[in-house]
C-alpha positions as a Markdown table, in Angstrom:
| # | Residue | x | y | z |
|---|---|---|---|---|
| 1 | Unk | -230.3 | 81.8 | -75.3 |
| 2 | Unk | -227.2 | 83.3 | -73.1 |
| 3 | Unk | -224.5 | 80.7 | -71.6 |
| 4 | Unk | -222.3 | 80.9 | -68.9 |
| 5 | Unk | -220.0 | 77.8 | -69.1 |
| 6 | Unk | -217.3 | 76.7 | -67.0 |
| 7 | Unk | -214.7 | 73.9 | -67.8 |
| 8 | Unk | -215.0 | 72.0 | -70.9 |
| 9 | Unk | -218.2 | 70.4 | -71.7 |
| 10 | Unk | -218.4 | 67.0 | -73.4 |
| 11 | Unk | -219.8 | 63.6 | -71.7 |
| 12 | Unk | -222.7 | 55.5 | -69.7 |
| 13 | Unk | -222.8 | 54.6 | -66.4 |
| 14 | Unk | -219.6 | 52.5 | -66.5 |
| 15 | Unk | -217.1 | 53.8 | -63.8 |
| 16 | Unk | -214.4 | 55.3 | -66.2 |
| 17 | Unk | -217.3 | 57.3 | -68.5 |
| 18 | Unk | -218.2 | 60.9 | -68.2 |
| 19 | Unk | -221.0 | 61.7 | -66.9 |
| 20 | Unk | -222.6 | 65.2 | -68.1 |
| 21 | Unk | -226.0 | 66.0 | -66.3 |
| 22 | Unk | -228.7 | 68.2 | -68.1 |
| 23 | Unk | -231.1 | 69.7 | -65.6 |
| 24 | Unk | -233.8 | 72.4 | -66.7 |
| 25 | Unk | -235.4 | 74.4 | -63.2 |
| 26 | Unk | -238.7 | 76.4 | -63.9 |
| 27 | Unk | -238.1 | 79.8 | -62.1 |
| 28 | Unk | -241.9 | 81.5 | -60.7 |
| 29 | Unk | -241.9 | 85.3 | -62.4 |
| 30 | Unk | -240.1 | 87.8 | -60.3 |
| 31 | Unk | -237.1 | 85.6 | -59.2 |
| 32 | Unk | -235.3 | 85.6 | -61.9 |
| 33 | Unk | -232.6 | 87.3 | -60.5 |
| 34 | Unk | -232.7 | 85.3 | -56.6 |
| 35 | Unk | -232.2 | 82.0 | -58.7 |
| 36 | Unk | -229.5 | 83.2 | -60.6 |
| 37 | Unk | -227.5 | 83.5 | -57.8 |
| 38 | Unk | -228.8 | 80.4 | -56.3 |
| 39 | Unk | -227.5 | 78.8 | -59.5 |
| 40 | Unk | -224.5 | 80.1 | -59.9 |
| 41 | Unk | -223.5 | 79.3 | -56.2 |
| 42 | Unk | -224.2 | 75.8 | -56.7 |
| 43 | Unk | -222.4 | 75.7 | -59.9 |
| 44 | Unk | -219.2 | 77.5 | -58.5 |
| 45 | Unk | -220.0 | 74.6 | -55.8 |
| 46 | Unk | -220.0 | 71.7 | -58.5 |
| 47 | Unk | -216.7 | 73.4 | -60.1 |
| 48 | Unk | -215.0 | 72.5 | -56.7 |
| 49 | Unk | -216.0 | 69.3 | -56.3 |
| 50 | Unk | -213.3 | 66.8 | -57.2 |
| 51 | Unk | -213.8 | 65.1 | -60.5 |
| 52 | Unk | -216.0 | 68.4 | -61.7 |
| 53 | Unk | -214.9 | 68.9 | -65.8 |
| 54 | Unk | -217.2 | 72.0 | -65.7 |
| 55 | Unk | -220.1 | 73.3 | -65.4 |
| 56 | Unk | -222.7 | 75.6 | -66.8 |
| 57 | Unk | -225.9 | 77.7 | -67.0 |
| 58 | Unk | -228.2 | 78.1 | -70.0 |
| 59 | Unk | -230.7 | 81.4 | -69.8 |
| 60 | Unk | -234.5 | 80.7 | -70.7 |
| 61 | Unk | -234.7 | 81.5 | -74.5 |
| 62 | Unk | -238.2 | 83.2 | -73.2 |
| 63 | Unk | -240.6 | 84.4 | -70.7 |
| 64 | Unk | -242.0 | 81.0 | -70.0 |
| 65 | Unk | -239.2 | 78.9 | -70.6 |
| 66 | Unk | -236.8 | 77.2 | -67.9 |
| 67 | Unk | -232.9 | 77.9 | -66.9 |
| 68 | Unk | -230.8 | 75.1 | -67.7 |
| 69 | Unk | -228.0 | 74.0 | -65.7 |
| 70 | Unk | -225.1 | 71.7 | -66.5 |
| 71 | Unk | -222.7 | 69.8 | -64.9 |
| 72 | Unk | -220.2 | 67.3 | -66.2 |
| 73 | Unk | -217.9 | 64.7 | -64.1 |
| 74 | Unk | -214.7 | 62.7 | -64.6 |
| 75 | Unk | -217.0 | 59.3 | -64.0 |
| 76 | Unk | -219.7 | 57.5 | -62.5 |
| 77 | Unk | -217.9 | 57.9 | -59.3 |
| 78 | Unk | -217.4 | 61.8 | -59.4 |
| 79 | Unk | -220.9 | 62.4 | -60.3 |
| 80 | Unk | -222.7 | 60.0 | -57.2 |
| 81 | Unk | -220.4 | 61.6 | -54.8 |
| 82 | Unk | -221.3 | 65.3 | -56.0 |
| 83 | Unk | -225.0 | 64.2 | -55.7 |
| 84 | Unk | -224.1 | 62.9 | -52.1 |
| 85 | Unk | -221.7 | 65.9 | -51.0 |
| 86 | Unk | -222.6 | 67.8 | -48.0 |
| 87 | Unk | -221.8 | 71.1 | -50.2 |
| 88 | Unk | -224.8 | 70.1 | -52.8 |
| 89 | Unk | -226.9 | 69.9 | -50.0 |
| 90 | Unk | -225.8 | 73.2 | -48.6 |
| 91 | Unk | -226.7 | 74.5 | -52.1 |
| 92 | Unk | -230.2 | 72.9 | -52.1 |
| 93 | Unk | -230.8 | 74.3 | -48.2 |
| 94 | Unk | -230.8 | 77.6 | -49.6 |
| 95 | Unk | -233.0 | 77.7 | -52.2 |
| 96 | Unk | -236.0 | 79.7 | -51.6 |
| 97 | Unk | -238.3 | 77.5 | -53.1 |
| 98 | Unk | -239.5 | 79.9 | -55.8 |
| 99 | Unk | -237.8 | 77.3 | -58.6 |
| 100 | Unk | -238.1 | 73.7 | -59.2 |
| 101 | Unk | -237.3 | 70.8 | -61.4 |
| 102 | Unk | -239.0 | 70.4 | -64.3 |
| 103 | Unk | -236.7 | 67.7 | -66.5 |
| 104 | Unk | -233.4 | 66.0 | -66.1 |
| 105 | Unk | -231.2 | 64.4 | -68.5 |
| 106 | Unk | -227.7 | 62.3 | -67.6 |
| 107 | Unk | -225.6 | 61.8 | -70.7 |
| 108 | Unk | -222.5 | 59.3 | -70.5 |
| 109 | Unk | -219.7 | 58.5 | -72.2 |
| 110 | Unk | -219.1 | 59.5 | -75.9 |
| 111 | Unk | -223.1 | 60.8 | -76.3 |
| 112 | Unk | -222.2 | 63.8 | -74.4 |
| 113 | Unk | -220.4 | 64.8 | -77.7 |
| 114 | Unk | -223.0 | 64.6 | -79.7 |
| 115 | Unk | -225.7 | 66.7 | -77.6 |
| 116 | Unk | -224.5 | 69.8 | -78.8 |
| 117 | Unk | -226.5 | 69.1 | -81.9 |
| 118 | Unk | -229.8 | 71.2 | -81.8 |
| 119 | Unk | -232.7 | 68.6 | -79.9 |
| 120 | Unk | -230.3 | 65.9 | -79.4 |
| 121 | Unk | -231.0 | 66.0 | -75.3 |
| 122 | Unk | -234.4 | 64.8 | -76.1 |
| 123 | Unk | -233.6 | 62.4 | -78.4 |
| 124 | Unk | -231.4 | 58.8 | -78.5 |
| 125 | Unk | -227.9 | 59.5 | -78.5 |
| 126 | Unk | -226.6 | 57.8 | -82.3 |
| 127 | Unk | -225.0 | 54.1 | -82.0 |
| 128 | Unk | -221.7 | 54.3 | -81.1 |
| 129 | Unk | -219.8 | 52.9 | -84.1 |
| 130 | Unk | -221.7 | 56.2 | -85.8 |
| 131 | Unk | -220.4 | 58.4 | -83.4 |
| 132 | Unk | -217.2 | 56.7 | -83.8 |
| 133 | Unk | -217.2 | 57.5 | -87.1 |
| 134 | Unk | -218.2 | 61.4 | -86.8 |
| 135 | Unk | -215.3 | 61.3 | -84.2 |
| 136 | Unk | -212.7 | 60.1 | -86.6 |
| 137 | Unk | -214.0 | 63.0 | -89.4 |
| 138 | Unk | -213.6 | 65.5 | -87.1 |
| 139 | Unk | -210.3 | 65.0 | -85.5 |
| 140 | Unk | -208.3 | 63.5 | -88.0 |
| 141 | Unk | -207.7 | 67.0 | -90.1 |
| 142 | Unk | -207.2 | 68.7 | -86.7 |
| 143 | Unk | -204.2 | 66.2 | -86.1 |
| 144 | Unk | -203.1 | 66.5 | -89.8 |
| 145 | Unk | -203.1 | 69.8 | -89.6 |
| 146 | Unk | -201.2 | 70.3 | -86.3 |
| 147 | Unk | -198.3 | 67.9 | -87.7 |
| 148 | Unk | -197.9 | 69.6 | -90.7 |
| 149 | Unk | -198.2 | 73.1 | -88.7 |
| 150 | Unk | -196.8 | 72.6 | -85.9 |
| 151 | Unk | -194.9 | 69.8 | -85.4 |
| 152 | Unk | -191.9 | 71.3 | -87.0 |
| 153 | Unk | -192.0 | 74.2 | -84.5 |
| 154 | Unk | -191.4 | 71.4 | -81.4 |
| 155 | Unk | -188.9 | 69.4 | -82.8 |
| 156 | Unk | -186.7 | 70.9 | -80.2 |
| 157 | Unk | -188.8 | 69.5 | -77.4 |
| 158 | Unk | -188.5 | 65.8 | -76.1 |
| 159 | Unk | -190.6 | 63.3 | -78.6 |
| 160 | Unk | -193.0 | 62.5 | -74.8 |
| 161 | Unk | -193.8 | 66.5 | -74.5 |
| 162 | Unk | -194.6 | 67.4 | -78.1 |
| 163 | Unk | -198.4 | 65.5 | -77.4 |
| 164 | Unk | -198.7 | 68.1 | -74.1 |
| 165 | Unk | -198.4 | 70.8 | -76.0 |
| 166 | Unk | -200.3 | 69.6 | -79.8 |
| 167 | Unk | -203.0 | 67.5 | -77.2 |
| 168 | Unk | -204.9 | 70.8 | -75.3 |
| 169 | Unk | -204.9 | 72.6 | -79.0 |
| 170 | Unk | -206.5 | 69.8 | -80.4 |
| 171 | Unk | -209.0 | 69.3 | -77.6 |
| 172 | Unk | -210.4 | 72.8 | -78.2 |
| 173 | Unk | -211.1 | 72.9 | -81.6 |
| 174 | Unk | -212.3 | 69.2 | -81.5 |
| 175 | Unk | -214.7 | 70.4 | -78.8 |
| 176 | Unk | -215.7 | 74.0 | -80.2 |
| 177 | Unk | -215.2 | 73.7 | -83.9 |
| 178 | Unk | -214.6 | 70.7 | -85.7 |
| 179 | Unk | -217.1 | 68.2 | -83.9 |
| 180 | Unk | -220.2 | 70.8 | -83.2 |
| 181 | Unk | -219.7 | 71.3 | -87.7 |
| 182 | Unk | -219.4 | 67.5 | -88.4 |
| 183 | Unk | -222.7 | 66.7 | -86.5 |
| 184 | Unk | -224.7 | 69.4 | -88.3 |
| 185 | Unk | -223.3 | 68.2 | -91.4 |
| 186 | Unk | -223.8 | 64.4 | -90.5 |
| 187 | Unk | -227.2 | 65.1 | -88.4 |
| 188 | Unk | -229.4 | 63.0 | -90.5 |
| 189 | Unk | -226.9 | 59.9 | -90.7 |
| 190 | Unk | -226.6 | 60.1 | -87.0 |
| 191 | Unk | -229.9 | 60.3 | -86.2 |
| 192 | Unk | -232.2 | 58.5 | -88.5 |
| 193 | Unk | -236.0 | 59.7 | -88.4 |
| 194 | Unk | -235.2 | 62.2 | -86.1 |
């Protein structure tokens, strides 16, 4: 399955949660290429929107399969005024009708994390003291490792800026390396039965 992601991708209803919405379109034969456009015009329309933390489009793995699209927010707040914003409906005005919903999914909070596991947007997101705990696993080497590292290396900086610059480096690989391995590893613990 091909990707295009913008942002960073990561994501409960609360006002200060993330927000990350999962929506799969089925696309009629044919305009495949029409709703790609359409897609990413409404994505690149999302990506403006203030709050937006990214954004992006998941190709059907086959023939009969739908296009996913994602879209993650700052909060609660973001999101409802993206679904309410005159540009989303500027978007939705355009399409040519040859595509249409066929699931949604809104993940909040700290689950967001933990749907990069293979399934997990169909299933239960784990408790939260479990995903705690995967959290902790994953990050504390990265912030280990970056003290050890490179913390020497920014001793000449001011003692508030050192975080700016160790902070984005440890996002990333949090994100991209470190979580997505600890939730394969930890997949059955997180999700009993599953």
């Amino acid at each position: 399955m091909a990707a295009t992601v913008r942002g960073a991708v990561g994501g409960q209803t609360e006002q200060g949660e993330e927000v990350t919405l999962f929506v799969a379109r089925r696309v009629e034969p044919g305009y495949e290429e029409a709703f790609e456009r359409w897609a990413e015009g409404i994505l690149a329309a999302a990506t403006a929107h203030a709050g937006n933390l990214g954004t992006g489009l998941l190709r059907p793995s086959g023939p009969d399969e739908p296009w996913h699209l994602l879209l993650h927010f700052r909060d609660a707040e973001a999101f409802r005024s993206w679904q309410d914003s005159p540009a989303r409906a500027a978007c939705f005005a355009k399409a040519d009708g040859h595509h249409h919903e066929v699931h949604r999914h809104e993940i909040h909070g700290m689950e967001g994390w933990f749907a990069t596991t293979p399934g997990a947007a169909q299933r239960r997101p784990p408790v939260r003291w479990r995903m705690a705990v995967a959290s902790t696993i994953a990050i504390a080497p990265l912030v280990v490792a970056t003290a050890v590292l490179i913390g020497p290396h920014l001793t000449g900086l001011p003692v508030a800026v050192r975080p700016l610059v160790t902070a984005p480096l440890i996002s990333v690989l949090m994100t991209y390396a470190a979580l997505p391995v600890v939730t394969r590893a930890l997949r059955r613990w997180l999700f009993p039965g599953a």
